[in-house]
C-alpha positions, 0 to 999 in steps of 0.5 A: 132336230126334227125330221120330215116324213120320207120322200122318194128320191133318185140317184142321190139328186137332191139340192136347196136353190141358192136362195134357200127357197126351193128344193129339187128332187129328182125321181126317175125322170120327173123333177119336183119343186118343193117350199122349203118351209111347208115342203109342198109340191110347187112344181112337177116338171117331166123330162124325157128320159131318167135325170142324172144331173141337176143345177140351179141358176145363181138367181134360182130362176132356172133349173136345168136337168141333164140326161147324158145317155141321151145328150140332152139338157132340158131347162125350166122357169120357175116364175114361168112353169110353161117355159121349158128349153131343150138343148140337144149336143147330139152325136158329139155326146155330153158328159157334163153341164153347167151354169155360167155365174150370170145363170143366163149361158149353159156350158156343155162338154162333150164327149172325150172333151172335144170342146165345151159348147156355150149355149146362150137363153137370151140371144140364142147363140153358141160358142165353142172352146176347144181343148178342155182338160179332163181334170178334177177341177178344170173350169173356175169362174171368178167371184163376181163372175167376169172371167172363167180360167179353163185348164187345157191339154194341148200338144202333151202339155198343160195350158190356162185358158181365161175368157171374159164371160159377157162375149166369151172372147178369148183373155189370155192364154199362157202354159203351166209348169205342171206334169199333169194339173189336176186344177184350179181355183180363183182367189175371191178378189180375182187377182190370183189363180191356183193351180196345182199338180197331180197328186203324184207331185207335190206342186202348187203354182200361183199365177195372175190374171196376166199369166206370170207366175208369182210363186210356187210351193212344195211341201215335201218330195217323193209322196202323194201330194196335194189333195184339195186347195181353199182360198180364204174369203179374204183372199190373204191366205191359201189353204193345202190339204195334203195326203200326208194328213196335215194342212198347210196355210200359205200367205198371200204376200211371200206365198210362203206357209205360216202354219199347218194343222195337223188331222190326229185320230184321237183327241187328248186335248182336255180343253176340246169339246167334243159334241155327239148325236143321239137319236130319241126314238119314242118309246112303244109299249110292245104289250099292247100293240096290235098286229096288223097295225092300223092305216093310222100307224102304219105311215112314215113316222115322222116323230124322230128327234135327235140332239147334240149332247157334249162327249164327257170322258175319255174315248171308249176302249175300242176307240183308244186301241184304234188310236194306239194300233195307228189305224184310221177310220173305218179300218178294222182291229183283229175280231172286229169282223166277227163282232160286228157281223149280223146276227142270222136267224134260221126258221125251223117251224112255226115254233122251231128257230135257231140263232146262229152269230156269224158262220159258228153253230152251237157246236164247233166243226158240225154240220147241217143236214141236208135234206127233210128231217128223219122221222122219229125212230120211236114212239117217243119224240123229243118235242113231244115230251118237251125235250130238246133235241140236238141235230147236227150241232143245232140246238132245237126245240119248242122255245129254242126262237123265243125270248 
């Protein structure tokens, strides 16, 4: 695996065009089209404040960049680069912006979720839908993009809104069973919506496109619940990521779970293969390198190469205490902190240095002067004579930094 040189990039905002030709990066408040394959400069458009979100169309014709201080949407055309379009919500505000699947309607919605404001490119008409939810996952748009299901809030209650998307018309509209829904998600075939609850309740409901309500689910009772929902691509099973750790696959006949899968945080299974990266860096003779590099050397480098090598043994000792101490990833064991604490370097001179690992001197409970150090009280001085001199604790001498 190879890596390119490093490129400038703002507020992680980053993304391949649906048909893997381009990529979009964003700095500051200019947008850049590169090719994938040669990774040039296509394109360099210029918006009118810092970009803080971007999203291609589905037939990457269109690119839109939202600037939410403003409440601005500014839209450009790849195939036409003097196309530009400018969609100003005002004082309503904007807090998020989106494409519609047909990649021909922009969705705005607007502060405080008043509504969302459907802008059209081709007839340049509007459309408002009022009462969206502020949720996780609020807007779905079915697979071959006819219909979009809204979650709405409406009276201190949970609403399903569906439009159809070719005249935004109003579908159907039916009430939930949920405490507080946090979202929804279309089957790929369009036949069954999911809708689960707040992760406080453990609750997933399937209804259909005519609003009934065909089954629901709970797994366990008085613990989080439901953290994320796939359907499968044939839309005969649901998966149910739950916070206990596991997940769970329901049919699409009963809707009940046929299997679960559990997330354990070792592997003991001997016939798993597990697989690890390992970064090649190109070895560098230090003796003969010269300071200040040349301009030549002095570039990115672009020479880092990395692979995927397969993990033989068992874990390493850290590891199997981690496994056995019952603790997940990224939490510490006892000692770890002071292990993996940068080691910090005082400069006492051009010749003078000391290292100090973590907050510890080379002598328990001593401590820094304060202040320019004394003078010599004699004639003789421990540097001069090649001598060590221990100062507060601190070992110092003339090759107290080298190595």
């Amino acid at each position: 695996m190879n890596f390119s040189e490093v490129f400038k990039l703002s507020s992680l905002l980053c993304k391949f065009s649906p048909d893997g030709k381009y990529l979009a990066s964003c700095v500051q408040y200019r947008l850049v089209i590169r090719d994938v394959n040669t990774l040039q400069i296509l394109q360099l458009y210029t918006c009118l404040d810092q970009i803080q979100h971007i999203e291609w169309s589905a037939d990457s014709l269109f690119i839109l960049c939202a600037m939410y201080k403003r409440g601005l949407v500014q839209v450009w055309s790849l195939e036409q680069p003097e196309w530009h379009c400018r969609i100003d919500e005002g004082s309503a505000g904007l807090v998020a912006s989106c494409w519609s699947p047909d990649g021909r309607h922009i969705l705005n919605t607007t502060e405080f979720h008043l509504r969302i404001t459907v802008w059209s490119l081709c007839t340049k008409s509007v459309s408002y839908i009022k009462y969206p939810k502020a949720c996780q996952q609020g807007i779905a748009f079915t697979r071959d993009g006819r219909y979009m299901a809204l979650a709405e809030r409406r009276d201190c209650k949970d609403h399903v809104s569906v439009f159809v998307c070719s005249d935004w018309q109003l579908l159907r509209h039916f009430d939930t069973e949920t405490q507080d829904l946090a979202g929804i998600e279309w089957a790929p075939n369009g036949c069954v919506l999911a809708v689960w609850d707040t992760c406080l309740e453990y609750k997933v409901l399937l209804y259909s496109l005519d609003g009934r309500l065909l089954s629901a689910y709970c797994a366990y009772e008085w613990s989080l619940g439901v953290k994320s929902v796939a359907w499968s691509p044939s839309s005969q099973f649901l998966a149910v990521g739950s916070y206990d750790g596991k997940v769970r696959i329901l049919n699409h006949v009963t809707w009940k779970m046929i299997t679960e899968f559990g997330h354990p945080a070792t592997v003991n299974n001997p016939k798993i293969v597990v697989y690890k990266e390992a970064e090649k860096n190109p070895r560098l003779a230090l003796g003969r390198l010269a300071f200040p590099p040349p301009r030549a050397a002095a570039g990115p480098a672009s020479t880092a190469e990395s692979k995927y090598s397969e993990a033989r043994g068992r874990p390493s000792e850290p590891e199997n205490r981690r496994g056995r101490a019952g603790l997940q990833p990224g939490q510490l064991l006892p000692g770890d902190e002071e292990r993996q604490r940068p080691e910090r370097r005082l400069d006492l001179g051009h010749t003078e240095a000391a290292t100090l690992r973590g907050a510890r001197a080379a002598v328990p409970g001593a401590r820094l002067p304060v202040g320019p150090p004394a003078a010599p009280a004699g004639p003789l001085h421990g540097r001069q004579q090649g001598v060590p001199v221990v100062a507060g604790g601190l070992r110092v001498g003339a090759g107290a930094g080298r190595r």
